[in-house]
Backbone as a chain_set.jsonl record, in Angstrom:
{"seq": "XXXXXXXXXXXXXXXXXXXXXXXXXXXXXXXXXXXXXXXXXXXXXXXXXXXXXXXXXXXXXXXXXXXXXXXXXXXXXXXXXXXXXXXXXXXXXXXXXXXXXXXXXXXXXX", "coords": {"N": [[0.333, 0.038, -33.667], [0.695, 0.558, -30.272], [-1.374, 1.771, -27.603], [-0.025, 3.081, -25.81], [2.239, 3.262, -27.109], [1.033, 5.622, -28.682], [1.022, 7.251, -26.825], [3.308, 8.498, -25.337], [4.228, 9.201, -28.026], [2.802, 11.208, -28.05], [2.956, 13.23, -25.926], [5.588, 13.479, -26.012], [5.67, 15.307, -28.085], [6.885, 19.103, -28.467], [4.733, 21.162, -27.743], [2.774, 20.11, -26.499], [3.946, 19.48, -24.242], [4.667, 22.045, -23.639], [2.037, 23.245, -23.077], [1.243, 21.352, -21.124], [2.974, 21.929, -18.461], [2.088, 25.012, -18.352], [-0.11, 24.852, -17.868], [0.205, 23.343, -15.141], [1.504, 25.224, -13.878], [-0.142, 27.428, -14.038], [-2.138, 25.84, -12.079], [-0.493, 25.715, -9.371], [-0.42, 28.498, -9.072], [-3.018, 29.357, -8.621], [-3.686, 27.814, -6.731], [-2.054, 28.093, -4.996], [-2.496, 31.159, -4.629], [-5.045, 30.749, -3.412], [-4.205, 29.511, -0.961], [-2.738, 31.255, 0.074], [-5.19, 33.322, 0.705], [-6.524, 31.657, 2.4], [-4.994, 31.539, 4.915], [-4.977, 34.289, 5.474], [-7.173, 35.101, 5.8], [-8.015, 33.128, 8.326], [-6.318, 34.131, 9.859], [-7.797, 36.94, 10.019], [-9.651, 36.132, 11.106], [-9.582, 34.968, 13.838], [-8.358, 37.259, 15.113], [-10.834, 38.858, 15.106], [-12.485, 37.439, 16.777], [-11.393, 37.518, 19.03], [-11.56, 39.948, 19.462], [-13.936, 40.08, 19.886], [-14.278, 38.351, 22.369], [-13.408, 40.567, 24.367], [-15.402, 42.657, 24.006], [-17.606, 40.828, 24.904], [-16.714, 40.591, 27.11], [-16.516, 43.538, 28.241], [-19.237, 44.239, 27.889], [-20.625, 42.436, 29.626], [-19.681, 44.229, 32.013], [-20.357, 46.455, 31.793], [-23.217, 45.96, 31.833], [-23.042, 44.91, 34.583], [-22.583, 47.365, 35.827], [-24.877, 49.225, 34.899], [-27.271, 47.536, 36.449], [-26.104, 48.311, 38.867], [-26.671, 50.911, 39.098], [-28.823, 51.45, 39.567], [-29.763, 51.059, 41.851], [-30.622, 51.962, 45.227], [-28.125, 52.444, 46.939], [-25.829, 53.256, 45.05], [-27.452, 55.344, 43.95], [-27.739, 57.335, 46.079], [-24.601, 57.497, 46.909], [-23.933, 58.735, 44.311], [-25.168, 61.012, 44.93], [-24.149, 62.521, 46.858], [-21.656, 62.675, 45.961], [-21.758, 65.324, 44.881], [-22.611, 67.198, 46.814], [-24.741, 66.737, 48.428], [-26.782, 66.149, 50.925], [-28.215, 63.934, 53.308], [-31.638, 64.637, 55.371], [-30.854, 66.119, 58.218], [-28.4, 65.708, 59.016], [-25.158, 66.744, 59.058], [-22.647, 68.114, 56.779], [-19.018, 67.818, 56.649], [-16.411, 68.636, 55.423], [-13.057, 68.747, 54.22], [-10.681, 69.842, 53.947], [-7.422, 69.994, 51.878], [-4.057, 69.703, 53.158], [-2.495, 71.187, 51.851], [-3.791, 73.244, 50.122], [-4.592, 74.758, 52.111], [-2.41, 75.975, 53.219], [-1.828, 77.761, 51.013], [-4.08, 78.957, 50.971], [-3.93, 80.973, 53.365], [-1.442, 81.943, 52.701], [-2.509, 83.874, 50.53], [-4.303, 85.257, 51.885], [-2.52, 86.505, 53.608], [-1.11, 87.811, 52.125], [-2.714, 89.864, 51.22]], "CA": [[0.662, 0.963, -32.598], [-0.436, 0.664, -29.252], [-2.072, 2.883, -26.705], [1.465, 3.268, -24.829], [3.224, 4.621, -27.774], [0.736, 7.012, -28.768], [0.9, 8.675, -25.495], [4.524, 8.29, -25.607], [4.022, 10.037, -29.401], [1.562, 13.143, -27.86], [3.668, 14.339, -24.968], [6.979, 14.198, -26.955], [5.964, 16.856, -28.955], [7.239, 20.147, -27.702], [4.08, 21.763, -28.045], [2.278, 19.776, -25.623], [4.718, 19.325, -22.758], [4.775, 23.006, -22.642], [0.565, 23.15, -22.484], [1.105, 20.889, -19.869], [3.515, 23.053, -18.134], [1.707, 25.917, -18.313], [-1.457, 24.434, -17.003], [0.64, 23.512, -14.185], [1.693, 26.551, -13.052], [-0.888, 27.997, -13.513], [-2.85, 25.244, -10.885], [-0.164, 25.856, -8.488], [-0.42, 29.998, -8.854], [-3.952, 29.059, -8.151], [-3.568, 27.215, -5.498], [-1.244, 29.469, -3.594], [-2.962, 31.993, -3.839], [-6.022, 30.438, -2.408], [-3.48, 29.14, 0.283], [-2.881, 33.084, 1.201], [-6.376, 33.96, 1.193], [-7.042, 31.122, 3.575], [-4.213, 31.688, 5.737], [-5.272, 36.051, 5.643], [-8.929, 35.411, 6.164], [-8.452, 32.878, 9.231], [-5.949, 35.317, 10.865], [-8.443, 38.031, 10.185], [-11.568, 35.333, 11.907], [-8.926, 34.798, 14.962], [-8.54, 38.706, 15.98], [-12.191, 39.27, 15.519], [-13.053, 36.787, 17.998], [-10.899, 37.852, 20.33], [-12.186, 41.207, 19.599], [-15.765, 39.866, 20.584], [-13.953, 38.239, 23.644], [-13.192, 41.474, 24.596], [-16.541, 43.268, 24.229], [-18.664, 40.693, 25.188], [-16.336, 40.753, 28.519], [-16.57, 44.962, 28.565], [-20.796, 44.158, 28.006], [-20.889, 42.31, 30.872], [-18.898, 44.975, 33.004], [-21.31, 47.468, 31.36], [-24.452, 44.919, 32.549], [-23.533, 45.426, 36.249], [-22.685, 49.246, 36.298], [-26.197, 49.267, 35.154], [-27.56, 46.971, 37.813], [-25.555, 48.928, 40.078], [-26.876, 52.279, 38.811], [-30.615, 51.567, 39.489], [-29.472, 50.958, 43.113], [-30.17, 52.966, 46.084], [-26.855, 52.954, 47.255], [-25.15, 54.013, 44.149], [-27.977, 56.94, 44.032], [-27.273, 57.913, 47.218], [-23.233, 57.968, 46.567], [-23.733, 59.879, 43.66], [-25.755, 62.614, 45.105], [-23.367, 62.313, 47.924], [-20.641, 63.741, 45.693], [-22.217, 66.615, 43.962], [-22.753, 67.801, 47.889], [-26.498, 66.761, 48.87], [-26.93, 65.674, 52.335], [-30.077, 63.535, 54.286], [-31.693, 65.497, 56.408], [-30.541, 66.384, 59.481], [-26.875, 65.576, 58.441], [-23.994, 67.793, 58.77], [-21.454, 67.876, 55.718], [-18.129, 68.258, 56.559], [-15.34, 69.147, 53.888], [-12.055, 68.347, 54.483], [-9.393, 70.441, 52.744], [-6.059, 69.784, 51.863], [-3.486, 70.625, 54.03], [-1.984, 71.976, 50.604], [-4.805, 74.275, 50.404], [-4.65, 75.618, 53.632], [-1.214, 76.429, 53.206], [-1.997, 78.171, 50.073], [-5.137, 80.749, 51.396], [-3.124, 81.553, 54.654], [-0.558, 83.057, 52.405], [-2.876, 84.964, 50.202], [-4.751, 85.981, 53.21], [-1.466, 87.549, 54.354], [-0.247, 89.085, 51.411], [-4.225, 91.053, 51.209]], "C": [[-0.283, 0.747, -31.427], [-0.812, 1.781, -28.426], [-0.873, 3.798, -25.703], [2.315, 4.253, -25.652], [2.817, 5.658, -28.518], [0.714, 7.773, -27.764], [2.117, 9.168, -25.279], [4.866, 9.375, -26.815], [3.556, 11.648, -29.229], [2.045, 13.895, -27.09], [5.05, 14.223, -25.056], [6.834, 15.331, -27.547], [5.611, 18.293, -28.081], [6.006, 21.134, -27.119], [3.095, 21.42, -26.821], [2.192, 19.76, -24.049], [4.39, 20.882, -22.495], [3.194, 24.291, -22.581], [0.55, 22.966, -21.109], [1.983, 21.554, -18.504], [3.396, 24.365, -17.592], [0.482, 25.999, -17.447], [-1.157, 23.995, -15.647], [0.769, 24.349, -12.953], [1.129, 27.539, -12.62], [-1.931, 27.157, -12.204], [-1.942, 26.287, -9.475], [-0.199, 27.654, -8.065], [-1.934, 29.905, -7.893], [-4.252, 28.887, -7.026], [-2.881, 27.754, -4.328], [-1.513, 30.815, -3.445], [-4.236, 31.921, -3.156], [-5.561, 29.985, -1.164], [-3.424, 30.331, 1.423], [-4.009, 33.095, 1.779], [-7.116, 33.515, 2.586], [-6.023, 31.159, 4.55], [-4.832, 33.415, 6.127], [-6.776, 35.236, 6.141], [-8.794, 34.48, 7.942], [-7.083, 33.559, 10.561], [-7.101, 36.428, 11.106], [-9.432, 37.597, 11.395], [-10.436, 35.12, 13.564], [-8.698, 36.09, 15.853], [-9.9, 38.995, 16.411], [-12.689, 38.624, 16.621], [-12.486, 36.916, 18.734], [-11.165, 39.757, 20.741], [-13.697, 41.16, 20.353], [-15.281, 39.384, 22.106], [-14.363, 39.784, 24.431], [-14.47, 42.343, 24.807], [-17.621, 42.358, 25.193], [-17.962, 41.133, 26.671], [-16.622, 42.602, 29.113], [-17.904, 45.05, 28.506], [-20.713, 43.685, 29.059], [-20.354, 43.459, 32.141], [-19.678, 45.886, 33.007], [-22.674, 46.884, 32.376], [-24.316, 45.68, 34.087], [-23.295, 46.942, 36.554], [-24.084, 49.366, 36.279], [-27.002, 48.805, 35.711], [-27.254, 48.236, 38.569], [-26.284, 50.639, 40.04], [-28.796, 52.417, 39.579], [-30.523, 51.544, 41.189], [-29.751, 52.342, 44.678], [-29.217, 53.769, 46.872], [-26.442, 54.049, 46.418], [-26.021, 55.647, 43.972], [-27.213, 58.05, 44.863], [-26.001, 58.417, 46.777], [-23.096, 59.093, 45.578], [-24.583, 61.339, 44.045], [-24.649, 63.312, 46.234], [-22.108, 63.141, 47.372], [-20.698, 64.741, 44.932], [-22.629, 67.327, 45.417], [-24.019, 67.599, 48.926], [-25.873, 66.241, 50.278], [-28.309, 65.034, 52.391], [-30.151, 64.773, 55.447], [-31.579, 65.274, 57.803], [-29.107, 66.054, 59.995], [-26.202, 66.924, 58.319], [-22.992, 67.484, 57.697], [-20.477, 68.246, 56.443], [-16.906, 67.985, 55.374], [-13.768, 69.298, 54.491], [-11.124, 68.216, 53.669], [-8.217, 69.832, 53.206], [-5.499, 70.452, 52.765], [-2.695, 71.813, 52.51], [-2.719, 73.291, 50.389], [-4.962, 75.484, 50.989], [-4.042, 76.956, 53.652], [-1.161, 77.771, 52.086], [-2.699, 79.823, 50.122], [-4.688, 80.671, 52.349], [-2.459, 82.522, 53.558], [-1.231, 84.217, 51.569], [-4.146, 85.565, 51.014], [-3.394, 87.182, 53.66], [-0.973, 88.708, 54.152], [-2.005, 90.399, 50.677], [-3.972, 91.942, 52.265]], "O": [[-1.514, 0.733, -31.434], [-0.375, 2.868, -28.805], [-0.98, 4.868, -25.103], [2.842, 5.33, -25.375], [3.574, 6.497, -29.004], [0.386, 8.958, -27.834], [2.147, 10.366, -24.997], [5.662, 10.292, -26.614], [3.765, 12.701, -29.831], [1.853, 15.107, -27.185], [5.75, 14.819, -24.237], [7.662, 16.241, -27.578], [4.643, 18.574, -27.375], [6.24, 21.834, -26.133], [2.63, 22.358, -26.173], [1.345, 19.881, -23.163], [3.919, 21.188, -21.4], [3.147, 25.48, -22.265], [0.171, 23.703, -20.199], [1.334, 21.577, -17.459], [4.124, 24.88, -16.743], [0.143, 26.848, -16.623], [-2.063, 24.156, -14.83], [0.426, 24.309, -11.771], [1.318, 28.287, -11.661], [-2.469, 27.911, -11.393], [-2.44, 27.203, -8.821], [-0.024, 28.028, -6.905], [-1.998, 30.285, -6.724], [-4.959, 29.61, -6.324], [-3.128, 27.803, -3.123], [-1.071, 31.562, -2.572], [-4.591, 32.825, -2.399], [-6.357, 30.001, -0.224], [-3.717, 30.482, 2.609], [-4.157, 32.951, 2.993], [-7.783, 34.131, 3.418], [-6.477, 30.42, 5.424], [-5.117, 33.569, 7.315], [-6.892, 34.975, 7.338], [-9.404, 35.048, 8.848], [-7.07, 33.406, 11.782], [-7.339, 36.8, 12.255], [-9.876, 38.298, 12.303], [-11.192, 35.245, 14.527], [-8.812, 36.06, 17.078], [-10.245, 39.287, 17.556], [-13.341, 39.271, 17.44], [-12.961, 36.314, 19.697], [-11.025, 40.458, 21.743], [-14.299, 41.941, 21.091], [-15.82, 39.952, 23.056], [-15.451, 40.016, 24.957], [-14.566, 42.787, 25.952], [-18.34, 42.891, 26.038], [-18.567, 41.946, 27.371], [-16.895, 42.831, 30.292], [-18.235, 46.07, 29.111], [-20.701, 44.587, 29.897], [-20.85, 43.291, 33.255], [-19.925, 46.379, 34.108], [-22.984, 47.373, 33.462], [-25.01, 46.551, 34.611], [-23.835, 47.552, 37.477], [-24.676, 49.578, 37.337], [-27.964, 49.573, 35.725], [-28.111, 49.079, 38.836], [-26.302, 51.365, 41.034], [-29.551, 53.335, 39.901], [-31.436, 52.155, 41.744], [-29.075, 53.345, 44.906], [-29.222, 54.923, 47.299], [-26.524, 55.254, 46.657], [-25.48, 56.75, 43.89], [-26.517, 59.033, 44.612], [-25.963, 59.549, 46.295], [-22.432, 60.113, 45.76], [-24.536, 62.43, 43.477], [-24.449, 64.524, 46.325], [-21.575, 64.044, 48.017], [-19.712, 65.089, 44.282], [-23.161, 68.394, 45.108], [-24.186, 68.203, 49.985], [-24.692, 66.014, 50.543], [-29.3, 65.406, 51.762], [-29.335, 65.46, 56.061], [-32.132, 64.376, 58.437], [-28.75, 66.127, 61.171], [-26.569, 67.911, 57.682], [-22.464, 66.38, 57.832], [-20.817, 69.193, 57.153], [-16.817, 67.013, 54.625], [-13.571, 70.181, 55.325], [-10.711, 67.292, 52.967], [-7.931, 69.342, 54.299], [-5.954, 71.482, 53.261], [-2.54, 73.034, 52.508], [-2.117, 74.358, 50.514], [-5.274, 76.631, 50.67], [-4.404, 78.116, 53.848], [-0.45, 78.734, 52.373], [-2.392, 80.959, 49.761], [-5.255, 79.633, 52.688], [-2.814, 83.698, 53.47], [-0.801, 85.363, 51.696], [-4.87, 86.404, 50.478], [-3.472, 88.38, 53.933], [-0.628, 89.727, 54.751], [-2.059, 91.37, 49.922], [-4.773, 92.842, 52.52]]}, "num_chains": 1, "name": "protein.A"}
């Protein structure tokens, strides 16, 4: 007997083929589901980095407000709309005509 027809001899019998079979299926279960995981995980790595896009771009936007905040201008502006004045400045205030329209009539009806 040679080497041909014992192999010939070992995976004839039923017992074997459906080892081999089994060990199969299970590779390919294996294998597909490591296929998912790497298909799920580099969707997951593709949002996140466009999630970091996203921040680092809203950090930088952050960056210059704060620049901008330390600013004398921007001081100024903001005191500017809580009512302050420099001195020797007149405010004027400049209502709606909606407004107007509004205390006229309950002026009238007092």
């Amino acid at each position: 007997m040679n080497s041909n027809e014992k192999a010939k001899r070992v995976f004839a019998s039923p017992l074997v083929r459906m080892i081999l079979i089994l060990v199969i299926l299970w590779l390919l279960f294996y294998l597909g589901r490591e296929v998912y995981w790497l298909i799920i995980n580099k969707k997951q790595i593709k949002e996140v980095q466009e999630e970091q896009k996203s921040l680092i771009k809203e950090n930088e936007i952050l960056e210059e407000k704060i620049k901008r905040a330390g600013t004398e201008e921007f001081i100024e502006e903001k005191a500017r709309d809580f009512g302050f004045q420099k001195p020797g400045e007149e405010v004027i205030i400049i209502v709606p005509e909606d407004e107007n329209n509004q205390d006229d009539e309950k002026n009238k009806e007092n």
